[in-house]
C-alpha positions as CSV (number, residue, x, y, z in Angstrom):
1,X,-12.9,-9.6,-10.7
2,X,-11.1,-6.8,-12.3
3,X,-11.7,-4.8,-8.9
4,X,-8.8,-6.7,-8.2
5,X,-6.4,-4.3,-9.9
6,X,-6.7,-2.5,-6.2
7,X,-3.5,-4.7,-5.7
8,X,-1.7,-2.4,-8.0
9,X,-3.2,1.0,-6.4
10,X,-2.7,-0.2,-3.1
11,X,1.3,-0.3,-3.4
12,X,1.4,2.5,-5.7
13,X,-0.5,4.6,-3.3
14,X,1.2,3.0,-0.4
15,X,4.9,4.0,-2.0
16,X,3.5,7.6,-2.0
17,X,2.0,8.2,1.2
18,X,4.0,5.4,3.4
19,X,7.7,5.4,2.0
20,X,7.0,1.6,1.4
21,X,9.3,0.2,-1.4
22,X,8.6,-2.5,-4.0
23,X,10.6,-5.3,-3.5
24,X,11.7,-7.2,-6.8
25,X,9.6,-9.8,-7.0
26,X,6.8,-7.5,-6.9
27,X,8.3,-6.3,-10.5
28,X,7.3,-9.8,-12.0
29,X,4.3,-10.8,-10.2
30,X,2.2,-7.5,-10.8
31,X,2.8,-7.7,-14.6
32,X,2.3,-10.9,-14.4
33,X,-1.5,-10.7,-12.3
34,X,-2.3,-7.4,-14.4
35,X,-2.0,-9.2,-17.9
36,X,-4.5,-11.9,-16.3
37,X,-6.7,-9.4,-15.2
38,X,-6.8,-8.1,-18.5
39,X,-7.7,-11.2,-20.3
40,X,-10.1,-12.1,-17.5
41,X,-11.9,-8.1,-18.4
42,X,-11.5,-8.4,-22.4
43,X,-12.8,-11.9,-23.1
44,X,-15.8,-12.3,-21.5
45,X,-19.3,-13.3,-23.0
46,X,-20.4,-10.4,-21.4
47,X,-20.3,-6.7,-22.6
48,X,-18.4,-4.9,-20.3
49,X,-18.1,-0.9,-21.9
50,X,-15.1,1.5,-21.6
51,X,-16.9,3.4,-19.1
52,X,-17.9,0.4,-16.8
53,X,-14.3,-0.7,-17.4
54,X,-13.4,2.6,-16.3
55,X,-15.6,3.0,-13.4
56,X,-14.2,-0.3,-12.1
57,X,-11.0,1.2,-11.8
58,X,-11.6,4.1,-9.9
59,X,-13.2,1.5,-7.4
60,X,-10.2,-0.3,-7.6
61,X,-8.2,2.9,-6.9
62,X,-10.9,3.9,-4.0
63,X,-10.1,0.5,-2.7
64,X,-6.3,0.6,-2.4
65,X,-6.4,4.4,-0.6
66,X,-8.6,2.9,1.8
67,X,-6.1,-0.2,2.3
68,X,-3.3,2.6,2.9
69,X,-5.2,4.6,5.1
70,X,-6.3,1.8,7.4
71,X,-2.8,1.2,8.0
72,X,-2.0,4.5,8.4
73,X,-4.8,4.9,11.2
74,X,-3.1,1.6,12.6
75,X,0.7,2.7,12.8
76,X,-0.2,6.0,14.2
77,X,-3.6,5.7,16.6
78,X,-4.8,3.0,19.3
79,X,-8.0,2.0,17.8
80,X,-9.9,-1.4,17.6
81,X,-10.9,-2.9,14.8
82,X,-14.9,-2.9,15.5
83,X,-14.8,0.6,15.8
84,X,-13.3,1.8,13.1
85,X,-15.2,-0.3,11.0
86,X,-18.8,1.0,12.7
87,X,-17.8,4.4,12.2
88,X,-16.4,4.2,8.7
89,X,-20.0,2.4,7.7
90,X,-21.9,5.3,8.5
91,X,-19.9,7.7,6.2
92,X,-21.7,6.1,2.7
93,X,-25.4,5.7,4.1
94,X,-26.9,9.1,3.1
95,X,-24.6,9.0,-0.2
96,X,-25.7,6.0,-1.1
97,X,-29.4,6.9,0.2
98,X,-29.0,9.9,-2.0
99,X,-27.9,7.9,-5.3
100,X,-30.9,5.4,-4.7
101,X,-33.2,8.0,-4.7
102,X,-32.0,9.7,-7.9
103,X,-31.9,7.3,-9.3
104,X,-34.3,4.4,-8.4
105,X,-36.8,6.2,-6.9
106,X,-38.8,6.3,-3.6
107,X,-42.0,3.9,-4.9
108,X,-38.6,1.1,-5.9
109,X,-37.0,1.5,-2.9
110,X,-39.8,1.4,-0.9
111,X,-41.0,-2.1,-2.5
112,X,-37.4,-3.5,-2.3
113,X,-38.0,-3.0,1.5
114,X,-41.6,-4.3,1.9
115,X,-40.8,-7.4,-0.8
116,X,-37.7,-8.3,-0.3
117,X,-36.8,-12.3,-0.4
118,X,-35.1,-14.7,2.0
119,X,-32.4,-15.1,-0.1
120,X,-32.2,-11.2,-0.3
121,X,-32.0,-11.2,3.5
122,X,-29.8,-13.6,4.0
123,X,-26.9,-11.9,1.4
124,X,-27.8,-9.1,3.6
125,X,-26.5,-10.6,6.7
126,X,-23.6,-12.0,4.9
127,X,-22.5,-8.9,3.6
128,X,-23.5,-6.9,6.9
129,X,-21.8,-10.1,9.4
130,X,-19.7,-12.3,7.4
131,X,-17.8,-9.8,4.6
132,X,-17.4,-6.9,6.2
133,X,-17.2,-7.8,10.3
134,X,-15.1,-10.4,9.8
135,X,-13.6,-10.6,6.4
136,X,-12.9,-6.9,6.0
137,X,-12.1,-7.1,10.0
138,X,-9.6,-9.4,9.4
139,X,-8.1,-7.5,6.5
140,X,-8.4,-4.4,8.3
141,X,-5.7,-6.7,10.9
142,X,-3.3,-8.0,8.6
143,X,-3.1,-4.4,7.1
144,X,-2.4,-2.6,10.8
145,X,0.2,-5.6,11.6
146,X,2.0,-6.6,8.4
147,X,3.4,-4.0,5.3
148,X,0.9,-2.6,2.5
149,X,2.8,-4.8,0.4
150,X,3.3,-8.0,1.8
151,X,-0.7,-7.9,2.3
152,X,-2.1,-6.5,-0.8
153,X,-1.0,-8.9,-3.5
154,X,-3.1,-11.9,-0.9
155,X,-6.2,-10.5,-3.0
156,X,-4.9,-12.0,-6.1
157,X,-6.2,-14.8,-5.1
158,X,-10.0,-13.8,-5.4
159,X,-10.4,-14.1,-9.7
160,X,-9.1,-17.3,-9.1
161,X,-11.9,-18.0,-6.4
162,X,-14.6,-16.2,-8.2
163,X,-14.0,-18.0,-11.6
164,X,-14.3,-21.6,-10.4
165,X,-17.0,-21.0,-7.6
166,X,-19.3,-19.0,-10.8
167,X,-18.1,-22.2,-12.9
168,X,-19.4,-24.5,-10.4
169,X,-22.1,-22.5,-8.8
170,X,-23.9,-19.8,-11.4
171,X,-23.7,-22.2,-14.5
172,X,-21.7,-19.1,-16.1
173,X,-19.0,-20.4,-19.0
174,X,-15.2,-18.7,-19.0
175,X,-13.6,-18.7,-22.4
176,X,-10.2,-20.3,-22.4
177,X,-8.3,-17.2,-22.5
178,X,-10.5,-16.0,-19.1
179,X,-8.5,-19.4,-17.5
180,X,-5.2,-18.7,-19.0
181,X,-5.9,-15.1,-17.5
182,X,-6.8,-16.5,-14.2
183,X,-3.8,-18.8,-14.3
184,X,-1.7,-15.8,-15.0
185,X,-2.8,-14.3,-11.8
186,X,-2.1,-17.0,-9.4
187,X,1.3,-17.2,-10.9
188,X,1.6,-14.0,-10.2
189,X,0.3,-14.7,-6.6
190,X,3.0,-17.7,-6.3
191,X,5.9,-15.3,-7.4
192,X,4.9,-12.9,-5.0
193,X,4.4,-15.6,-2.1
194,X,7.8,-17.3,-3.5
195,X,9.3,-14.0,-3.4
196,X,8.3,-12.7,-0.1
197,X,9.5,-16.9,1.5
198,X,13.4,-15.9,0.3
199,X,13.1,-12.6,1.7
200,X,12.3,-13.6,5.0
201,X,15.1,-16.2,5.4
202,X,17.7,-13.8,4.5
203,X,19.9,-13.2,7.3
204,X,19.4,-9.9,8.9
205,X,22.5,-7.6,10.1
206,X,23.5,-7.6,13.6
């Protein structure tokens, strides 16, 4: 859930590279969202280290250049979503092939393969189908039609999401500050929504 400190790298990297400004009400709901991600990473039952805390923001970071770059590739080529997204998958396979076989092993990857479950295959075909040809696809839309920043900030909605469905679904137990932190975020996801509503019915210049 703390991945979802992209929101932050994403305009930052966006106001950089794209000339995009923050608006206001992105000055409340960020702090707002980034105080309940905090909470959310700090007061878990689980033992989350600097370094994993650190590594998760550099995903984050990887994340929100990616978001900025899609809509880059957007404003300034004619390109179809399926395709960029079949070529962009083939850049991490030998990486990642790499990686596995430092540091897993040929004999473990090999058995993953030859044993792997039906639940294994079916989260394979939801992340291969369902996340990343039409979630991401869709994302990969709003990001090539609408600003960085009127986009990005939808993600806050995810911890939200993620706490309840691992409440109701994995049996796992969020400590009262982990709700407050969640709550946090999606106020931070109403100011921005609240925000972004009064901008749009301002009356524009002739």
């Amino acid at each position: 859930l703390v991945l979802q400190s992209q929101v932050v790298f994403t305009l930052l990297f966006a106001m950089i590279w794209l000339g995009e400004r923050w608006q206001p009400h992105h000055w409340v709901a960020l702090p707002l969202a980034g105080a309940g991600l905090y909470l959310i990473a700090t007061h878990g039952e689980g033992n989350l280290t600097l370094l994993g805390f650190v590594l998760t923001l550099c995903a984050a970071a990887c994340w929100g250049l990616g978001n900025v770059i899609n809509r880059q590739i957007g404003l300034r080529y004619q390109t179809t979503l399926p395709s960029l997204i079949a070529w962009g998958g083939l850049v991490p396979i030998l990486p990642f092939l790499a990686l596995s076989w430092l540091f897993e092993g040929p004999e473990l990857m090999a058995s993953s393969l030859l044993n792997i479950s039906w639940q294994g295959f079916l989260c394979v075909l939801y992340l291969s189908f369902v996340a990343t040809w039409l979630g991401y696809g869709l994302w990969g839309r709003l990001l090539m039609r609408y600003p960085v920043a009127q986009v990005a900030p939808l993600s806050l909605l995810v911890p939200c999401v993620g706490m309840v469905a691992a409440a109701l679904l994995l049996d796992e137990h969020p400590t009262p500050l982990q709700w407050l932190g969640s709550a946090l975020v999606l106020l931070g996801f109403v100011v921005h929504l609240l925000g972004g509503r009064l901008r749009w019915f301002k009356p524009q210049a002739v």
